[in-house]
mmCIF file as gemmi writes it, N, C-alpha and C atoms, coordinates in Angstrom:
data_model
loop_
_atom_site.group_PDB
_atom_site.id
_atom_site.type_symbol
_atom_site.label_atom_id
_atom_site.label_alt_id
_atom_site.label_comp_id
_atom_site.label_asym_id
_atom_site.label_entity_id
_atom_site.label_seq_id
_atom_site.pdbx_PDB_ins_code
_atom_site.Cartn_x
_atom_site.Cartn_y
_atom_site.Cartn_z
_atom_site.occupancy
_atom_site.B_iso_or_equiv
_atom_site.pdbx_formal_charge
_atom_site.auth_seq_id
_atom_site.auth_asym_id
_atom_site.pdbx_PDB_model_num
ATOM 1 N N . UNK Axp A 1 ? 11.199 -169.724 162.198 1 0 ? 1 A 1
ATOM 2 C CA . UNK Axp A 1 ? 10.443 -170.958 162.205 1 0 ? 1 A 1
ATOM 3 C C . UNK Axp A 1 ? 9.424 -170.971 163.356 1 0 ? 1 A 1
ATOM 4 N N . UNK Axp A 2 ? 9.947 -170.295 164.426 1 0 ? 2 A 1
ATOM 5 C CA . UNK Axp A 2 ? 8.903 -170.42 165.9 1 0 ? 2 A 1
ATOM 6 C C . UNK Axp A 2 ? 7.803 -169.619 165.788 1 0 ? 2 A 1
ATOM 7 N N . UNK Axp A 3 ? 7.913 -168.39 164.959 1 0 ? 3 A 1
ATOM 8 C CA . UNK Axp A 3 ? 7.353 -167.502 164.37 1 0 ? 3 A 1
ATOM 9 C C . UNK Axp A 3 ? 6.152 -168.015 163.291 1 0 ? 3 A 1
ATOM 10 N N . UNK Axp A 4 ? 6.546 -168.273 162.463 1 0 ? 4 A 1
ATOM 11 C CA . UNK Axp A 4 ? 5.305 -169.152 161.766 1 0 ? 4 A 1
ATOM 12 C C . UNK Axp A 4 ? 4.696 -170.375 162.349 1 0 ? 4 A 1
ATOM 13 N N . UNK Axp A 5 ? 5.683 -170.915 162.715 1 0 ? 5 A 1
ATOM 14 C CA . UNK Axp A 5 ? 4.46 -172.006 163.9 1 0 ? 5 A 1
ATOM 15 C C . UNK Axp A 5 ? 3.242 -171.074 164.542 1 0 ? 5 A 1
ATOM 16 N N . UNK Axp A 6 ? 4.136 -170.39 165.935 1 0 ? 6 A 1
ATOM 17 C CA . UNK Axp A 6 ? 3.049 -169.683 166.758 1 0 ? 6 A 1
ATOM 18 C C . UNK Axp A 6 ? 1.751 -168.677 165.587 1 0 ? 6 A 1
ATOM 19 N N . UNK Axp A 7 ? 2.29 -168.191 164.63 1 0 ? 7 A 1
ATOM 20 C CA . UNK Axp A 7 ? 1.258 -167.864 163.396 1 0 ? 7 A 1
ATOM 21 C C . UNK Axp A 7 ? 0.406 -168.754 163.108 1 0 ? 7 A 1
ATOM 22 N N . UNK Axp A 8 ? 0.619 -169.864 163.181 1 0 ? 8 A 1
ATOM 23 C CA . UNK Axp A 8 ? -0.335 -170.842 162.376 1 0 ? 8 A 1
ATOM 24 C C . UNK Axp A 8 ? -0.855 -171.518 163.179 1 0 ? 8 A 1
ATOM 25 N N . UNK Axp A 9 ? -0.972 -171.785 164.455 1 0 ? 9 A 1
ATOM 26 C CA . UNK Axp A 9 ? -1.621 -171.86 165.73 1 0 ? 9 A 1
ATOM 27 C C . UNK Axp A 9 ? -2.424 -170.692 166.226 1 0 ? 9 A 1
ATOM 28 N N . UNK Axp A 10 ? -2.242 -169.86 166.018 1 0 ? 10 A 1
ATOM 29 C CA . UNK Axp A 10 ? -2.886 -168.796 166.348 1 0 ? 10 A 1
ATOM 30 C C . UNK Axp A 10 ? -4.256 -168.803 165.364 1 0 ? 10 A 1
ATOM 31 N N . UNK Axp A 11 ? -3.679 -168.605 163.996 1 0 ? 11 A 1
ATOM 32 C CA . UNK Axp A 11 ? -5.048 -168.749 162.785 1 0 ? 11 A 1
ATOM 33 C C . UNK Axp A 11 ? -5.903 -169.728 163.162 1 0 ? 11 A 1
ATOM 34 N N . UNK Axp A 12 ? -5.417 -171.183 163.512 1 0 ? 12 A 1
ATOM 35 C CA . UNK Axp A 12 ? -5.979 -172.527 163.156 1 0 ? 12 A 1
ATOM 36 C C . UNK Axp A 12 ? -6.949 -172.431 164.778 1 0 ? 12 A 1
ATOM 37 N N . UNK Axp A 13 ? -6.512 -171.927 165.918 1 0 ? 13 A 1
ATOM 38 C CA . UNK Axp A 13 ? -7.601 -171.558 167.229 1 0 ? 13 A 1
ATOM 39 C C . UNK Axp A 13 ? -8.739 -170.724 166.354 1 0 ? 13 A 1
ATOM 40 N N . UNK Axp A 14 ? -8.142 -169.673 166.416 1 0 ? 14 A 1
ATOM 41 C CA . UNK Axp A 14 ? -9.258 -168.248 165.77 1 0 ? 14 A 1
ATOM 42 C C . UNK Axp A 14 ? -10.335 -169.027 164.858 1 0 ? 14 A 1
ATOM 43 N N . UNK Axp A 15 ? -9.712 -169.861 163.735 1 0 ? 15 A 1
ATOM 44 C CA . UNK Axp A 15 ? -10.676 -170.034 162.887 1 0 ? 15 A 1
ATOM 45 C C . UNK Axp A 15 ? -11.787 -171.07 163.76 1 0 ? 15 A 1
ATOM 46 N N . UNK Axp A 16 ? -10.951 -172.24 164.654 1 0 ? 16 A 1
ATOM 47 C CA . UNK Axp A 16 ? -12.26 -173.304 165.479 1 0 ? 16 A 1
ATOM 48 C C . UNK Axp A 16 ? -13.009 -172.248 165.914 1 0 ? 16 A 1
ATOM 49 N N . UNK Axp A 17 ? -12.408 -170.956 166.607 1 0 ? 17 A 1
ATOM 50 C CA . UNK Axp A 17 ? -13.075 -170.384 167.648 1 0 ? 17 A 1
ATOM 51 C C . UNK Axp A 17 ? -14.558 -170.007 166.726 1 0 ? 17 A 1
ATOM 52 N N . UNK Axp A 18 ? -14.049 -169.092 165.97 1 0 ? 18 A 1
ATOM 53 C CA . UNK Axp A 18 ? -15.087 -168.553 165.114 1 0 ? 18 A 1
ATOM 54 C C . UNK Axp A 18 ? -16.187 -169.92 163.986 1 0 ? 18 A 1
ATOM 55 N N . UNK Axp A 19 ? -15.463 -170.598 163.51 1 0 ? 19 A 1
ATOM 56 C CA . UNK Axp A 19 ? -16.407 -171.415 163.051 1 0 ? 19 A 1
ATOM 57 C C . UNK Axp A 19 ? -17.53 -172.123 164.132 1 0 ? 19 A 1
ATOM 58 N N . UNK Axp A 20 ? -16.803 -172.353 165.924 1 0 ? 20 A 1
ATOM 59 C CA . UNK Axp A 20 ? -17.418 -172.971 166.462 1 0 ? 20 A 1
ATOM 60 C C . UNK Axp A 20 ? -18.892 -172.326 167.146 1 0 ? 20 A 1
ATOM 61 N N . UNK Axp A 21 ? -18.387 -170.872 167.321 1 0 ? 21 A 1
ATOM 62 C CA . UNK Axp A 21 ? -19.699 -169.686 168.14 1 0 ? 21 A 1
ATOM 63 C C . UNK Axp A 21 ? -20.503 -169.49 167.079 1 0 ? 21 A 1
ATOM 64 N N . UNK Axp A 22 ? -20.089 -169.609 165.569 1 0 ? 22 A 1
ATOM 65 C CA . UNK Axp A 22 ? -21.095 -168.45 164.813 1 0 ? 22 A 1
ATOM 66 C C . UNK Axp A 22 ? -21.96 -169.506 163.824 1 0 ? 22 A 1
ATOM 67 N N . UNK Axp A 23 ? -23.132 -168.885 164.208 1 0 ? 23 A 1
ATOM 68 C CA . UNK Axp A 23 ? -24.413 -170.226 162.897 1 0 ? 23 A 1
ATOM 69 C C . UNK Axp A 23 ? -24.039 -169.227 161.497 1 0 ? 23 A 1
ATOM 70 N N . UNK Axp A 24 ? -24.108 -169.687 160.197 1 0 ? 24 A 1
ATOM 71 C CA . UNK Axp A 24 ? -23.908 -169.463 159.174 1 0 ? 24 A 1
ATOM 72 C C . UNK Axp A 24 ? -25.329 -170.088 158.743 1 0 ? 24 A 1
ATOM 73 N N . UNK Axp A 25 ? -26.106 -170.045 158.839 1 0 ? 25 A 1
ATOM 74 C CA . UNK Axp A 25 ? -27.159 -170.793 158.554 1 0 ? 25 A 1
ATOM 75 C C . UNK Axp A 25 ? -28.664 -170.32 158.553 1 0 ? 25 A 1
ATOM 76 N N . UNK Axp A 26 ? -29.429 -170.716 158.225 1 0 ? 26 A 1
ATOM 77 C CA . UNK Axp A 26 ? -30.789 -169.565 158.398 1 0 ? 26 A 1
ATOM 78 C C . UNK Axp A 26 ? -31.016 -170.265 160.502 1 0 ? 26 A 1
ATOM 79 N N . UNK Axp A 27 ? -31.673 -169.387 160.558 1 0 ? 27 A 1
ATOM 80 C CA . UNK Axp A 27 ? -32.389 -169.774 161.93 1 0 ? 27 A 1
ATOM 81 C C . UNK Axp A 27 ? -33.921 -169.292 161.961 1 0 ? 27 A 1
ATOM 82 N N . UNK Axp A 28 ? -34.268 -170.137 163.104 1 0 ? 28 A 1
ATOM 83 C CA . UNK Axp A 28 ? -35.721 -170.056 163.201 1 0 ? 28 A 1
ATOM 84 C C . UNK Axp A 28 ? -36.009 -169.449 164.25 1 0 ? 28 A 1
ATOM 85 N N . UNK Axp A 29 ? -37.448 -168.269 164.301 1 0 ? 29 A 1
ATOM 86 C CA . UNK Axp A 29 ? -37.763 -168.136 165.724 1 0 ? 29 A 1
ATOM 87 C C . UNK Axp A 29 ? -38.247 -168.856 166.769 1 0 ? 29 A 1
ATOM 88 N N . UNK Axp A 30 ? -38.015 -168.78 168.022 1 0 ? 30 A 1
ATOM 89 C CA . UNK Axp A 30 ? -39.642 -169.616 168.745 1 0 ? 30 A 1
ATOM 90 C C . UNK Axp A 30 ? -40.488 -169.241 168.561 1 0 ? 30 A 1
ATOM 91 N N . UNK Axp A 31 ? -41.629 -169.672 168.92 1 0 ? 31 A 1
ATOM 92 C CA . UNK Axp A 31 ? -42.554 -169.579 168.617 1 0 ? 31 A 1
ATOM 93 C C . UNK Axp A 31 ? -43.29 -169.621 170.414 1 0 ? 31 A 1
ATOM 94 N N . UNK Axp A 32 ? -44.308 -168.306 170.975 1 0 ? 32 A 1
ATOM 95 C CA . UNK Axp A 32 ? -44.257 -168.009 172.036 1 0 ? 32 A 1
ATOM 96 C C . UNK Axp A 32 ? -45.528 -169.009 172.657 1 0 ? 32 A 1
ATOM 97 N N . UNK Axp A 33 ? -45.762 -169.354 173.785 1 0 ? 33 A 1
ATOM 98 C CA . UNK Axp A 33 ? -46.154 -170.913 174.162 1 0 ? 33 A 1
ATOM 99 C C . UNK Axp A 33 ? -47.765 -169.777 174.52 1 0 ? 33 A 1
ATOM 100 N N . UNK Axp A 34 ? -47.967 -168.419 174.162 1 0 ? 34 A 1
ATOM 101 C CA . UNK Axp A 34 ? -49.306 -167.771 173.697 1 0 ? 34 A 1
ATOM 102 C C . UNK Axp A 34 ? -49.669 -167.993 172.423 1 0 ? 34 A 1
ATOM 103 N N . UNK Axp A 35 ? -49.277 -168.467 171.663 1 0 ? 35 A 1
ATOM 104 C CA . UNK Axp A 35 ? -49.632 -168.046 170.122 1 0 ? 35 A 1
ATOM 105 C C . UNK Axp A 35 ? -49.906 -169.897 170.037 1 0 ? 35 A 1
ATOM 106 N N . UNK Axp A 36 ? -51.344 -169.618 169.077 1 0 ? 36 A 1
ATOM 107 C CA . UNK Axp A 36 ? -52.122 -170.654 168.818 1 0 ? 36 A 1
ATOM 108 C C . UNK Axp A 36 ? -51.682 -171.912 167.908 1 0 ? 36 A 1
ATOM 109 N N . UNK Axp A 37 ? -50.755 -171.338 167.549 1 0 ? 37 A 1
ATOM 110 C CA . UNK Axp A 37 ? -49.695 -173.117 166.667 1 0 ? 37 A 1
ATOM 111 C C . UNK Axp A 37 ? -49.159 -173.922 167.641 1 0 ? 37 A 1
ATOM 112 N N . UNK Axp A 38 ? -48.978 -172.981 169.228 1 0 ? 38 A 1
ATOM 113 C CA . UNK Axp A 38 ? -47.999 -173.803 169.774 1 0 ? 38 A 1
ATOM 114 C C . UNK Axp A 38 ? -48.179 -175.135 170.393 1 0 ? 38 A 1
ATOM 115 N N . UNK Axp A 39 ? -47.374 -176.281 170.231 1 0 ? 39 A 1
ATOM 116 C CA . UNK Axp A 39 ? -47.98 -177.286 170.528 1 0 ? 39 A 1
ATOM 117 C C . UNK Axp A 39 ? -47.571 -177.721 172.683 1 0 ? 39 A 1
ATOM 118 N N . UNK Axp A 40 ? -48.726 -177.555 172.812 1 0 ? 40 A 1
ATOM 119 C CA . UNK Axp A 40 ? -48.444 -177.224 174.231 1 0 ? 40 A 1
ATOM 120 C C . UNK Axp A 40 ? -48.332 -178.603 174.84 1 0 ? 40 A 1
ATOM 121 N N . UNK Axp A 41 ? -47.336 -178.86 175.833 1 0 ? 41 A 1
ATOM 122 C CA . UNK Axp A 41 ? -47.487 -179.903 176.728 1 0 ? 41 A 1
ATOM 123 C C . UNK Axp A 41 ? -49.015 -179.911 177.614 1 0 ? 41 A 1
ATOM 124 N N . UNK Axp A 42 ? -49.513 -181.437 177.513 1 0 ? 42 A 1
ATOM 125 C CA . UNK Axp A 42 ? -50.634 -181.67 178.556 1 0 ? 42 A 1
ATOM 126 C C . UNK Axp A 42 ? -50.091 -181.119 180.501 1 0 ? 42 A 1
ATOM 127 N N . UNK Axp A 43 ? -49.851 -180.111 180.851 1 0 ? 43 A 1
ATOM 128 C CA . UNK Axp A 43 ? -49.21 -180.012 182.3 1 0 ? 43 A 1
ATOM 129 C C . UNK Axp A 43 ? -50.36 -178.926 182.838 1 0 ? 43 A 1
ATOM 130 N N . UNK Axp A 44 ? -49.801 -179.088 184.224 1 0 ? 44 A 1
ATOM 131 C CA . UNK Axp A 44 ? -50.719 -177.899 185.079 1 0 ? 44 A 1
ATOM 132 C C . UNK Axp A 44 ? -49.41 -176.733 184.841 1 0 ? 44 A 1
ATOM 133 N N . UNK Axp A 45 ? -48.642 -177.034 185.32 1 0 ? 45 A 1
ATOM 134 C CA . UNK Axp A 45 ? -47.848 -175.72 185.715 1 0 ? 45 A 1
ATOM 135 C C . UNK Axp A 45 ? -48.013 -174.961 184.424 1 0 ? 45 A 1
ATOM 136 N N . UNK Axp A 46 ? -47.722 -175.606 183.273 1 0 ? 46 A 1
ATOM 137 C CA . UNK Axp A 46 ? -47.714 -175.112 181.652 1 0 ? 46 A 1
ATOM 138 C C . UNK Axp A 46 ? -48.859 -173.881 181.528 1 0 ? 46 A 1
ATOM 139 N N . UNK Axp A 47 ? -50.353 -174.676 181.606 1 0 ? 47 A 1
ATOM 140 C CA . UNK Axp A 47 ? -50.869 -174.04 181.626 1 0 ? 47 A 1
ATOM 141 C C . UNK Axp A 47 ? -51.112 -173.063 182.722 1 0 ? 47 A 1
ATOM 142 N N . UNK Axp A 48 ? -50.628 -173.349 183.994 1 0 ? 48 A 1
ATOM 143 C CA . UNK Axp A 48 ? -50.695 -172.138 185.341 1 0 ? 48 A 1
ATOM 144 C C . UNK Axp A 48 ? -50.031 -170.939 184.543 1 0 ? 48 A 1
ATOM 145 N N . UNK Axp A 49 ? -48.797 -171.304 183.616 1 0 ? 49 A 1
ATOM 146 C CA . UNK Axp A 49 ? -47.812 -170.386 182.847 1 0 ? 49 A 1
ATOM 147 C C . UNK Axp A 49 ? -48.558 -169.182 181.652 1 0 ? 49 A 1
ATOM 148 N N . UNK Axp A 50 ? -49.506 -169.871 181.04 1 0 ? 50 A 1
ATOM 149 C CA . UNK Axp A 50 ? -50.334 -169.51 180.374 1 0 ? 50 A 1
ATOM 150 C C . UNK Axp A 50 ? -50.992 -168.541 180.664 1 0 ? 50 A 1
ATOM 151 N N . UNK Axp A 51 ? -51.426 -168.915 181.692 1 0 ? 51 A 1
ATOM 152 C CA . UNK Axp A 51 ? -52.22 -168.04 182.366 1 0 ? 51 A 1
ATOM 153 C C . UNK Axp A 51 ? -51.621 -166.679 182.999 1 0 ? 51 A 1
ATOM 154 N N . UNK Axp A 52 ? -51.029 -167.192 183.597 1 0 ? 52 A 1
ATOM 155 C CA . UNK Axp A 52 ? -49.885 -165.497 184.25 1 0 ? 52 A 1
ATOM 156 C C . UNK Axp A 52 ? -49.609 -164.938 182.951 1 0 ? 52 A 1
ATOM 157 N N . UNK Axp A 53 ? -48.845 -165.588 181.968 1 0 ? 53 A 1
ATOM 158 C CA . UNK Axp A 53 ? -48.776 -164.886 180.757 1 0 ? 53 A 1
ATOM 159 C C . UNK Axp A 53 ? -49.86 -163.512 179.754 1 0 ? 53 A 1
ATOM 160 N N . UNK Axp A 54 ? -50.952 -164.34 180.03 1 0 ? 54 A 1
ATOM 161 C CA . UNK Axp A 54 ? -51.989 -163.863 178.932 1 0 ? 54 A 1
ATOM 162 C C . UNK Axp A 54 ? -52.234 -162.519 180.137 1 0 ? 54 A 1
ATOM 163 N N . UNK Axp A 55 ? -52.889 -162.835 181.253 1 0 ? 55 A 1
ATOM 164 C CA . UNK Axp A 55 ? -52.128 -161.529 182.581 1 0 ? 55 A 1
ATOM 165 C C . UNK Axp A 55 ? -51.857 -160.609 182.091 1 0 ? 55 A 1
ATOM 166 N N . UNK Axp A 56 ? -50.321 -161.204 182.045 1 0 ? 56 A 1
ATOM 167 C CA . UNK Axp A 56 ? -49.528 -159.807 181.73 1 0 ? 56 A 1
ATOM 168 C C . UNK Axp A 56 ? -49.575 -158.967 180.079 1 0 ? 56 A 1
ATOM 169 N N . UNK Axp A 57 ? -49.75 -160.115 179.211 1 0 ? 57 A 1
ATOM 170 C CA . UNK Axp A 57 ? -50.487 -159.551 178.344 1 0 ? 57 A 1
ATOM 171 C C . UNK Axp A 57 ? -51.58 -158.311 177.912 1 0 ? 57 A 1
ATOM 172 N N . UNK Axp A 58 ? -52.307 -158.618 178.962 1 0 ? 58 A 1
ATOM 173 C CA . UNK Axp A 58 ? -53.546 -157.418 179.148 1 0 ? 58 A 1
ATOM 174 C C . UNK Axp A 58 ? -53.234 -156.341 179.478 1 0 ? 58 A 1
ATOM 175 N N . UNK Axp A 59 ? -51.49 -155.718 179.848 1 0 ? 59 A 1
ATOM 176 C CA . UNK Axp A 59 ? -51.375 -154.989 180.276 1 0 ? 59 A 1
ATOM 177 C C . UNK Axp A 59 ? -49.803 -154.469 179.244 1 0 ? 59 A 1
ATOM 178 N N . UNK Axp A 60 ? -49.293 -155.471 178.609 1 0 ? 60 A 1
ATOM 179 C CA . UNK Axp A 60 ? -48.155 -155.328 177.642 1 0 ? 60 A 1
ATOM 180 C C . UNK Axp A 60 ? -47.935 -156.834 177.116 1 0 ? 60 A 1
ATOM 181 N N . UNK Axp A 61 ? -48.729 -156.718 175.876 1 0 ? 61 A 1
ATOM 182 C CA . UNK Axp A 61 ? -48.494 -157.917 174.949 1 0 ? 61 A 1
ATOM 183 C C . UNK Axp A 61 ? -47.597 -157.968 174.301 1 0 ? 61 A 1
ATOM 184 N N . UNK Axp A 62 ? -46.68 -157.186 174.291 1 0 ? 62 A 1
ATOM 185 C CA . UNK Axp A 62 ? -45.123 -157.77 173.069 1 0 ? 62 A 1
ATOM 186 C C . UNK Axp A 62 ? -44.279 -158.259 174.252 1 0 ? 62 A 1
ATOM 187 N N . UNK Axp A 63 ? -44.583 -157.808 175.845 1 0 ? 63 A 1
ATOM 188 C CA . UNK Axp A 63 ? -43.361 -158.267 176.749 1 0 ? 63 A 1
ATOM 189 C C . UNK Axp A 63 ? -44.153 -160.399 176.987 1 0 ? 63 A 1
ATOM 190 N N . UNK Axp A 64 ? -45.331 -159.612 177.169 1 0 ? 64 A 1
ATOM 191 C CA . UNK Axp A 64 ? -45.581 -161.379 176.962 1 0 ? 64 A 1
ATOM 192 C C . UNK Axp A 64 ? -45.204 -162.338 176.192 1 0 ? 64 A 1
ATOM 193 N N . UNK Axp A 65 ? -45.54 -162.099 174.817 1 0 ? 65 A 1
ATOM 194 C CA . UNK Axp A 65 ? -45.284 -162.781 173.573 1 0 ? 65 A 1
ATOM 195 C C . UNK Axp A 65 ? -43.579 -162.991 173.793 1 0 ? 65 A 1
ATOM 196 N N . UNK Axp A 66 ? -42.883 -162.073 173.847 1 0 ? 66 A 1
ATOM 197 C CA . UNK Axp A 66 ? -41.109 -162.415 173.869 1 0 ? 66 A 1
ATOM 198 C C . UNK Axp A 66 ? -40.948 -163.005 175.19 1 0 ? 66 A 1
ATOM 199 N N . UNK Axp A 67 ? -41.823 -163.286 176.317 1 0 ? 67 A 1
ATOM 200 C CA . UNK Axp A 67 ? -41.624 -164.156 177.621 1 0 ? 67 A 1
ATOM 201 C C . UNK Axp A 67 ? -41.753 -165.538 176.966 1 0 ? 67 A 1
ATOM 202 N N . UNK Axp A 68 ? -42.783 -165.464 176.168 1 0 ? 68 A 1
ATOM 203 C CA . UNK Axp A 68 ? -43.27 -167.18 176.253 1 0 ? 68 A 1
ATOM 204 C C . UNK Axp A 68 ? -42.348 -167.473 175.115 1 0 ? 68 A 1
ATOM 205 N N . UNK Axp A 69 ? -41.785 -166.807 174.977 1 0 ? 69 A 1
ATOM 206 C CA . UNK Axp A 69 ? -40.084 -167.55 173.512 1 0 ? 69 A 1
ATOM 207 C C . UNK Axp A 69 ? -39.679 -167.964 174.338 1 0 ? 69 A 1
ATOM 208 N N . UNK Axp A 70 ? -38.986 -167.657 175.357 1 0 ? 70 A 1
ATOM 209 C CA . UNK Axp A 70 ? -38.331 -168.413 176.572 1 0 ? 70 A 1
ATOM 210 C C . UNK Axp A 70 ? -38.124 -169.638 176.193 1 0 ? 70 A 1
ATOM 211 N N . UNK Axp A 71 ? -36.832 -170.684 176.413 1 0 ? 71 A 1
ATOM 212 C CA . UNK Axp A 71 ? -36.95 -172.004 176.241 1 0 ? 71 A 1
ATOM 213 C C . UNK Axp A 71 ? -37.137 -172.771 177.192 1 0 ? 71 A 1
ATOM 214 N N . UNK Axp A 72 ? -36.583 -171.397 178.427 1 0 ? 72 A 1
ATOM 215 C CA . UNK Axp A 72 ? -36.91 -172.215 179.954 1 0 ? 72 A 1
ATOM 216 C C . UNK Axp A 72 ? -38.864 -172.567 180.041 1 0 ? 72 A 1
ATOM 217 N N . UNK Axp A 73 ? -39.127 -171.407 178.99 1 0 ? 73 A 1
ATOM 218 C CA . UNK Axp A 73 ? -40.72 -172.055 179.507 1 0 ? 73 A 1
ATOM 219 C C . UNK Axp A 73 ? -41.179 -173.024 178.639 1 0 ? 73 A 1
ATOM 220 N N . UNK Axp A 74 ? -40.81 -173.124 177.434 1 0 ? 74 A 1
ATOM 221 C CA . UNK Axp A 74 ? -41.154 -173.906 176.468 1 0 ? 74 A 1
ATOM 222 C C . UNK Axp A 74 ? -40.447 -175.348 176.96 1 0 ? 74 A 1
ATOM 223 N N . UNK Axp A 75 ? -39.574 -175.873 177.085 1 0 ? 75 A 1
ATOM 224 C CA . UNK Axp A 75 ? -39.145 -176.821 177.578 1 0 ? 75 A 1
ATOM 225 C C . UNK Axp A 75 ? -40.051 -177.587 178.461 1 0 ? 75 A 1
ATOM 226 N N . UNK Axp A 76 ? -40.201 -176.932 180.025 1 0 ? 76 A 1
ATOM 227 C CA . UNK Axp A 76 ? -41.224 -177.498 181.213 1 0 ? 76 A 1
ATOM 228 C C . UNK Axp A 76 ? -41.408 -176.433 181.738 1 0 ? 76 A 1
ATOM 229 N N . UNK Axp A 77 ? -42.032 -176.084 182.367 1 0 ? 77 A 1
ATOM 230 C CA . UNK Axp A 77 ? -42.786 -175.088 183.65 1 0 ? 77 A 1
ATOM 231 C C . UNK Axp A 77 ? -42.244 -176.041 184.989 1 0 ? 77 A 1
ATOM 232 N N . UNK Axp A 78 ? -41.504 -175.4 185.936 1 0 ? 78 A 1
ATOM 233 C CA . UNK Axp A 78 ? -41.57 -176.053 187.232 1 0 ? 78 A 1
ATOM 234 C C . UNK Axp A 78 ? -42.5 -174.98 188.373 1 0 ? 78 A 1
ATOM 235 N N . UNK Axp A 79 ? -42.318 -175.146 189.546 1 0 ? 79 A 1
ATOM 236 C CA . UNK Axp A 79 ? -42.917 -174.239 190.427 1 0 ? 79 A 1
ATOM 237 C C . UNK Axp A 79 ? -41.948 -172.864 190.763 1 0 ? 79 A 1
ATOM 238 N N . UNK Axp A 80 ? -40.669 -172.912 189.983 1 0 ? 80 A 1
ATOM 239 C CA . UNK Axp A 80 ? -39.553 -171.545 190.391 1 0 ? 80 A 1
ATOM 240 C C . UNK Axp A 80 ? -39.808 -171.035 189.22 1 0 ? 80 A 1
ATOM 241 N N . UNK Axp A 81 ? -39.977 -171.184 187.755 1 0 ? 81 A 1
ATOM 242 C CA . UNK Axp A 81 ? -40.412 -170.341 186.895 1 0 ? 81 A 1
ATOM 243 C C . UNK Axp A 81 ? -42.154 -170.101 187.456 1 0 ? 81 A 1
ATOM 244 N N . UNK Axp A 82 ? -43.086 -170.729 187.744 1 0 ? 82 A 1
ATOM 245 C CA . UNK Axp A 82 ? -44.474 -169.746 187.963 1 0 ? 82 A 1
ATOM 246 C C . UNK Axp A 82 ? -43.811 -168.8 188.849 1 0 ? 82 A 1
ATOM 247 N N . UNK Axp A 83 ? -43.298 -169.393 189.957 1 0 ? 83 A 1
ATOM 248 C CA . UNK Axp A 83 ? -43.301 -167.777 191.209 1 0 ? 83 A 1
ATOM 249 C C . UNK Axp A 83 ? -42.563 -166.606 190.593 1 0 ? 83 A 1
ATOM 250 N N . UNK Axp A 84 ? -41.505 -166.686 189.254 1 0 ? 84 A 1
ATOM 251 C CA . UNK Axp A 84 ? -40.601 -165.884 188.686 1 0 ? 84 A 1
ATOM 252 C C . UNK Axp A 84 ? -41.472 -165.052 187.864 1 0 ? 84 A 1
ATOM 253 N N . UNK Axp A 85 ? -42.832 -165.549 186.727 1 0 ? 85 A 1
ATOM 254 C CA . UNK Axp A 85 ? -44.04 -164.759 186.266 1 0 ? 85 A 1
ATOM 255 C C . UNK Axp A 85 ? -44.834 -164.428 187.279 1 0 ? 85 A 1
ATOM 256 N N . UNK Axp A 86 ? -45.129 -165.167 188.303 1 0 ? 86 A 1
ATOM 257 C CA . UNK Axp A 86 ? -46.353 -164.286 189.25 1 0 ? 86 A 1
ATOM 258 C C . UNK Axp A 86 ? -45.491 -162.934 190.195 1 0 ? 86 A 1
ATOM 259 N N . UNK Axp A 87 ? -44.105 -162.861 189.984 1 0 ? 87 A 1
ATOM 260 C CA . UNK Axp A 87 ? -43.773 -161.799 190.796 1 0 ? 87 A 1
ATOM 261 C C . UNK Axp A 87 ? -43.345 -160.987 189.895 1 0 ? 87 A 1
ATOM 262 N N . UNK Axp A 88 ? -43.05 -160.902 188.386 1 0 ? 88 A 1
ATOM 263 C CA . UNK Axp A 88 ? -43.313 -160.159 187.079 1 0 ? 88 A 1
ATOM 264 C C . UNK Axp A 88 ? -44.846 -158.934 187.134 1 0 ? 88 A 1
């Protein structure tokens, strides 16, 4: 009896665990805060971001493009993400 309990506690974790980590679902990409759909916040830092970006671009545009997916940048730009691209 203790045996199938601890069995069926065991399944019934595993399954939250796994239903809870895994999307079953389509997903979407970001969309990189270089590419011309993106709807950009009115900010300085945003665009200060932009700018270092397109930068580094000129020198490796797929590492740019997968920077500006970032959600830390898409979200807000503060002054510790610019100094984190200007020392990139």
């Amino acid at each position: 009896m203790v045996q199938c309990l601890t069995t069926l506690v065991s399944a019934i974790t595993i399954n939250i665990l796994i239903n809870s980590c895994a999307s079953f679902g389509p997903t979407e990409q970001n969309v990189s805060i270089l590419d011309p759909t993106y709807q950009s916040p009115s900010d300085a830092n945003f665009f200060e971001a932009q700018t270092i970006l397109k930068d580094i671009a000129s020198q490796n545009a797929k590492s740019a493009q997968e920077l500006g997916k970032l959600p830390e940048l898409q979200d807000s730009v503060d002054k510790k993400d610019l100094k984190t691209l200007r020392d990139m």
